[in-house]
N, C-alpha and C positions, 0 to 999 in steps of 0.2 A: 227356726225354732231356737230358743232360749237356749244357754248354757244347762241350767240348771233341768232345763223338760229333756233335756236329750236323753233316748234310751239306750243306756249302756248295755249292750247286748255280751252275756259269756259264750262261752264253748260249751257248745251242747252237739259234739259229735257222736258217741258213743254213751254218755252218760247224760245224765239229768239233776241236777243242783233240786232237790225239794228245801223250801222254807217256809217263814211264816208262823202263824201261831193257829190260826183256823183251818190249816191242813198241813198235819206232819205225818212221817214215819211211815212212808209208804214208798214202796220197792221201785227200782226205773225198769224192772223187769222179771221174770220168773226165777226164784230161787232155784239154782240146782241143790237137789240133799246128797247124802253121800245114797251108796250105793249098800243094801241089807238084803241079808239072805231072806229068800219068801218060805212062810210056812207053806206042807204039802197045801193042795189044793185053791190056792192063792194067784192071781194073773194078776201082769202088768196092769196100773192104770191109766189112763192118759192124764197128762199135767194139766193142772186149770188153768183158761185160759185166760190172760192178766187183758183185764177190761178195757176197751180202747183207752185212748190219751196219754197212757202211762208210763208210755216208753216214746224214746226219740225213733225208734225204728221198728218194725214191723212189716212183718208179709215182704220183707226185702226191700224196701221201701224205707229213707230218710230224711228225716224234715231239718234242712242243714238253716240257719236263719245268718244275714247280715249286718256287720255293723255297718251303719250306713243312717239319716238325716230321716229318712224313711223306714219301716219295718219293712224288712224285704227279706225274701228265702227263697230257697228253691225245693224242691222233692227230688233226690236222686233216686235212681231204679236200682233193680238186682244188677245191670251194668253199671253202677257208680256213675253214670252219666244223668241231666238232668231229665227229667218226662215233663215231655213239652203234647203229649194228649191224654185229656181227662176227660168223660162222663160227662154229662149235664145233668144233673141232680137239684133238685128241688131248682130249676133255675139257672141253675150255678154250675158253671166247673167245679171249682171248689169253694168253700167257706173255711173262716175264718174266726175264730172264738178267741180273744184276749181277755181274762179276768185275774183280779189281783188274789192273791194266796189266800187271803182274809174272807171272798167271797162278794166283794167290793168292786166296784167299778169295770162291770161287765159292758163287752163290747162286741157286739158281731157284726164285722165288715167282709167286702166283697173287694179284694187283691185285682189289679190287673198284671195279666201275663206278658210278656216280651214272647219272640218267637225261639228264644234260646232256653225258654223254660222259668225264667226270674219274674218273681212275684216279687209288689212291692204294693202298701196303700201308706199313704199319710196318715200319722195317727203321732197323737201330743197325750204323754201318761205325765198328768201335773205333779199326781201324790206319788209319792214315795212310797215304794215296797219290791218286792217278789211276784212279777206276776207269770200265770200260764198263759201259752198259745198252743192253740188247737187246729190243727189242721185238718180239715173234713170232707175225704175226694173219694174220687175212687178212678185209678186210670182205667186208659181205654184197654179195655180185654185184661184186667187187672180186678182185683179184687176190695171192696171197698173197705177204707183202710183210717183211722184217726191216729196222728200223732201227737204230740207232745212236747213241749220244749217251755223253759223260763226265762227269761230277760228281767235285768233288774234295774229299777228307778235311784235313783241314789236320794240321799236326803232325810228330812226328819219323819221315819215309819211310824204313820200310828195306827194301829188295826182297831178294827170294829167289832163289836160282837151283833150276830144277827139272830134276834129271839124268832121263835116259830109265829111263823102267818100266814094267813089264807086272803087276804084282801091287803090290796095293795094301790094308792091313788097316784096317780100321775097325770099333769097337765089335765085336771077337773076327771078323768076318768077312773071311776073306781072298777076295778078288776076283780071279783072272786076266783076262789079253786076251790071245787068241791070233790070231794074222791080222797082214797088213801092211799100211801106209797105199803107192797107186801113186799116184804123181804122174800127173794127168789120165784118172784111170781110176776106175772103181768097186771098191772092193773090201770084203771081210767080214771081220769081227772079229765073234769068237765070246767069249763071257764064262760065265767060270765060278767058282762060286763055293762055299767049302765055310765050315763052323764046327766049331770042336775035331775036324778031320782028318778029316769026312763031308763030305759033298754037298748041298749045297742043293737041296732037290727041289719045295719047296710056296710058291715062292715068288709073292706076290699080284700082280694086275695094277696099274699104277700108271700113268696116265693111257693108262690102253685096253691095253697091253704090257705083257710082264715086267721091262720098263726100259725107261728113258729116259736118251740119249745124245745129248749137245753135244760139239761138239767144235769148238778154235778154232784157226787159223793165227798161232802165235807173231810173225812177223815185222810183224801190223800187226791179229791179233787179228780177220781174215774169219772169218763166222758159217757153217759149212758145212752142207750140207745131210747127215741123217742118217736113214735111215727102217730102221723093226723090219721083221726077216724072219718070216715065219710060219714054225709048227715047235714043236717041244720045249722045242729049244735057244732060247738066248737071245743071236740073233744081230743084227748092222746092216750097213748096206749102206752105207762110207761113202767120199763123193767128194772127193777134197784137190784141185785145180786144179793146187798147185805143187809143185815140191818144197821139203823144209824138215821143221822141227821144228814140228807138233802138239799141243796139250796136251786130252783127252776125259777127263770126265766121266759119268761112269754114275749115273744115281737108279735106286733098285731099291727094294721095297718086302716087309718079311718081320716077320712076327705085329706086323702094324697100322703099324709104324714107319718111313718113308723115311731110306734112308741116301744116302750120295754117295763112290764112287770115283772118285779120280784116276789119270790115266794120261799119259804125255811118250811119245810117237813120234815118229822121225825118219822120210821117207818111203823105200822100200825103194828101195836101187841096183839097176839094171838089172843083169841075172846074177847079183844077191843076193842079202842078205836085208835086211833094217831095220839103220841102224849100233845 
């Protein structure tokens, strides 16, 4: 790798660097408040709980990353040592989401393990910026768990702005998403997809599903939760917490080859639709 592509990896042991211009001002963890006297009749509430990605640590669980030629990290346990057994989920031990702050140059790779626990995949970040990596497991007899951490590219940053869209073309295929994101509710986006003004009908399964969907909260880049619906169609079940601007992701997989749709959602006004 180039001088210049090397990714200069910080210190994300305890804390979390947020930058950028397309996601700021969001916490690497739950604010403590102070402590106020309760009026009669008033109980404790439980703290809300800060949305996967957004911290480097979680459920006792650390996503410590390496400087190193290679993106490489390990996941320390509630023992500080590393956890060398995880789950198979969609496929995978674990997955891997690298995206630049901006919302730009989204990547989800598959790490291979060493038997000491160290993960590592080759990966070249050309442009220059702030990006996150997500960490996506759940160990064995452990609770499924996403972390968080940034690595920074050095160089001349230029950010993108991404206006709202529901179709999206790549390598001749065009991709819709029909559905609206609710703020604090579940809801379904259906995806469809055709080539030279036909229908995609045979499209292969791609880690267990006819897709695979990320989707992230613009405002500080939360890792939401997304799960496939059974069925024909190629749909997901997905929950935004707030409202706001969205940016999903689609991996779909057709004659051997994964590709990757983008999509910007604002979440839908009540008595609306999506602005």
């Amino acid at each position: 790798m180039r001088t210049g592509d090397k990714v200069a990896l910080y210190g994300v042991a305890l804390a979390v660097v947020f930058g950028g211009t397309w996601a700021a001002g969001a916490a690497a963890g739950p604010v403590t408040k102070p402590e106020t006297p309760m009026a009669h009749g008033e109980h404790n509430a439980e703290p809300a709980k800060v949305p996967p990605g957004l911290s480097v640590s979680d459920n006792g669980y650390t996503l410590r990353l390496h400087e190193n030629e290679s993106l490489g990290f390990h996941i320390s346990g509630p023992d500080g040592k590393p956890v060398t057994k995880f789950d198979v989920e969609h496929e995978k031990r674990l997955h891997l989401i690298v995206v630049r702050r901006d919302g730009s140059d989204f990547r989800h790779v598959h790490p291979e393990m060493t038997p000491d626990g160290m993960w590592s995949v080759p990966l070249t970040l050309a442009e220059a910026g702030s990006y996150r990596v997500f960490a996506d497991f759940q160990p064995e007899h452990g609770p499924k768990t996403t972390l968080g951490a940034d690595l920074q590219v050095a160089g001349d940053y230029r950010p993108r702005h991404h206006e709202e869209n529901r179709t999206f073309t790549v390598d001749g295929y065009e991709v819709t998403l029909d559905g609206d994101l609710e703020a604090g509710a579940a809801s379904t986006v259906t995806i469809g997809i055709t080539r030279n003004g036909e229908p995609v009908t045979d499209l292969q399964n791609y880690l267990g599903a006819k897709g695979h969907l990320v989707a992230l909260r613009s405002a500080d880049l939360a890792y939401l939760h997304v799960h496939p619906e059974q069925g024909d169609e190629v749909k997901f079940a997905v929950e935004v917490p707030t409202a706001g601007t969205y940016r999903l992701f689609l991996d779909f997989q057709h004659q051997n080859e994964v590709r990757t749709a983008e999509f910007t959602l604002t979440t839908r006004e009540e008595g609306g639709h999506g602005r």
